[in-house]
C-alpha positions, 0 to 999 in steps of 0.5 A: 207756418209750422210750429214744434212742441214737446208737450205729451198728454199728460193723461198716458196718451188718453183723451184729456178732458177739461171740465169748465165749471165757469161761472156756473157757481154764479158766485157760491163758494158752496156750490163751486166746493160742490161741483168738485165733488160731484165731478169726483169720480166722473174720470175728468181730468182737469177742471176748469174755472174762469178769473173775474175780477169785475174792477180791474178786467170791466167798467160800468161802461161795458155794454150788454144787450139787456138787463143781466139778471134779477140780481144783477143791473149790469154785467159789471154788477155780474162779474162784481158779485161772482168774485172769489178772493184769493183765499177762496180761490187757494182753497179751491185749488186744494180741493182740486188737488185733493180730488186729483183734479188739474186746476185749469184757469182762464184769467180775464186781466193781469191782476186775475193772471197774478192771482193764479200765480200766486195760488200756483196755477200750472195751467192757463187757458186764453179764452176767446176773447183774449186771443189778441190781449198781448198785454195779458198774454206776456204776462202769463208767458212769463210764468213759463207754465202750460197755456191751453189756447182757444180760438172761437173769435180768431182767424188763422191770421191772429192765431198765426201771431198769437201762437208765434208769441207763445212758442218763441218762448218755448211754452207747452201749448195746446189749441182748442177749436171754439165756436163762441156761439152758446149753444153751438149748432151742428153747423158751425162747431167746424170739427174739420178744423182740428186737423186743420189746426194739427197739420199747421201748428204740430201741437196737440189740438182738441175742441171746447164745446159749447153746443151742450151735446155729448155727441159732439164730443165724442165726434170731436174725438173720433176726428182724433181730438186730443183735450176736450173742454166742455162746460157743466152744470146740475141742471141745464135750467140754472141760471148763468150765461153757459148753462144751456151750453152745458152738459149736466153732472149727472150725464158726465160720467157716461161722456167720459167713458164714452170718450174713452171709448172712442179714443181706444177704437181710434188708438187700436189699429187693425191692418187688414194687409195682414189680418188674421182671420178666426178661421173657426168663426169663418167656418161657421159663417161660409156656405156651400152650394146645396140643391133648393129641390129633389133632382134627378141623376143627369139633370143640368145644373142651373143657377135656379136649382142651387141655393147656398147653406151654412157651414162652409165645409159640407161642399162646394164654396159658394164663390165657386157657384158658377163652375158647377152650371152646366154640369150633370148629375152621377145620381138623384139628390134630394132637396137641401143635399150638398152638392160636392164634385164626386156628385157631377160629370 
């Protein structure tokens, strides 16, 4: 199953990078303020933010391993006391813009995906867990605005279905490679995966990380990963279910220009069919044959009497070394001579 998309990066064919701050604000709106501002000037070109709306998305009776938090009884406790109001959320979408971020959102329920559109969200991204929700995907399919689409809990079988619903549409989308795992080894992040993704959807594919490392990253763009999400945080030690997950403000701006990087040793290409050599440089690094003793008129040139020595234009190549075995000397030469062809018989 193939699929076709008209979707260009927005980012002038750069690696765009979706910073998710999530709940990492662990429901301050101060501290959510002051992510976007710390994220200013990082190169980040979307941040990212997730919808809780505890009433209409949870109940009492979801289950959870173990008690949440200090603060928190149950996780329904949890997503209730992270909350934003919609003024509070359009108030961050300002300052997104402000900071010429793109607002990205991840909505956990249909009334969470009709506060962003109330807001004006343009950009919806499908967690993990909601690969299958089609009652909330038709929602956000009806805004006809650009879906971002993670797959951590998905086979091909349901992406294959999910991503039918979409495209049918003719909605811009994108697909991340996900492991659900917090934090991911190195074993189970499946880079492989994205070029996997790319030949079976034809849309621009990229990863959302959760191992906490900028090395994975920067692999996942050397393999040609078009978005990358990552979450982040002031400090690894935070509170919050993503902190050990995440990658610390203080290091982002490094990952960015790392990425950079990277995508640009990619998008540059050499031929080496038709590769222009600095002949200059070339010069300076080519040897010739040169005599390793004092050798006297009509001695037989042996391999252990050569040895081969910068610069390239003194003498005999080096790669020429075995024409001149056998031959003899006209004249004495001393040691570290260059040895030219007018030399021998």
């Amino acid at each position: 199953m193939r699929y076709t998309n008209n979707f260009r990066n927005h980012n002038n064919n750069n690696v765009r990078t979706i910073a998710e701050i999530g709940q990492a604000h662990d429901g301050s709106l101060g501290l959510a303020h002051s992510y976007l501002d710390a994220l200013k000037n990082t190169g980040v070109t979307d941040i990212k933010f997730q919808i809780h709306i505890a009433d209409a998305e949870s109940s009492e009776k979801e289950k959870f391993r173990k008690k949440f938090s200090y603060e928190d009884k149950t996780r329904f406790d949890y997503w209730k006391r992270i909350e934003f109001t919609k003024e509070q959320w359009q108030g961050l979408f300002k300052h997104c813009k402000q900071n010429k971020f793109n607002f990205v959102a991840s909505p956990f329920s249909v009334e969470a995906v009709n506060l962003l559109k109330n807001i004006g969200c343009k950009t919806f991204k499908i967690a993990s867990g909601e690969v299958n929700n089609y009652l909330m995907i038709d929602n956000i399919v009806k805004q006809k605005k650009e879906i971002i689409l993670s797959s951590g809990l998905s086979n091909f079988k349901e992406l294959d279905k999910t991503v039918d619903r979409i495209k049918k549409n003719k909605i811009n989308l994108s697909i991340l490679q996900c492991t659900s795992e917090y934090p991911s080894s190195f074993k189970s992040i499946g880079l492989n995966v994205i070029s996997d993704m790319r030949k079976r959807y034809n849309v621009p594919i990229g990863l959302s990380d959760h191992s906490g490392e900028a090395n994975t990253l920067l692999a996942a763009t050397a393999v040609g990963a078009e978005l990358i999400e990552f979450h982040v945080t002031f400090s690894k030690k935070s509170f919050g279910p993503d902190s050990t997950s995440s990658i610390e403000i203080s290091k982002v701006n490094e990952l960015i220009e790392g990425i950079k990087y990277v995508h640009n040793c990619i998008k540059y290409k050499v031929n080496k069919k038709n590769f222009k050599i600095n002949k200059n440089v070339k010069t300076i690094f080519s040897k010739s044959l040169a005599v390793n003793k004092d050798l006297l008129k009509n001695h037989k040139i042996k391999v252990k009497d050569l040895e081969s020595k910068k610069p390239g234009t003194f003498g005999i190549e080096a790669k020429e070394y075995e024409k001149v075995i056998g031959k003899r000397l006209k004249k004495n030469l001393k040691k570290n001579s260059f040895l030219k062809y007018k030399n021998l018989i």
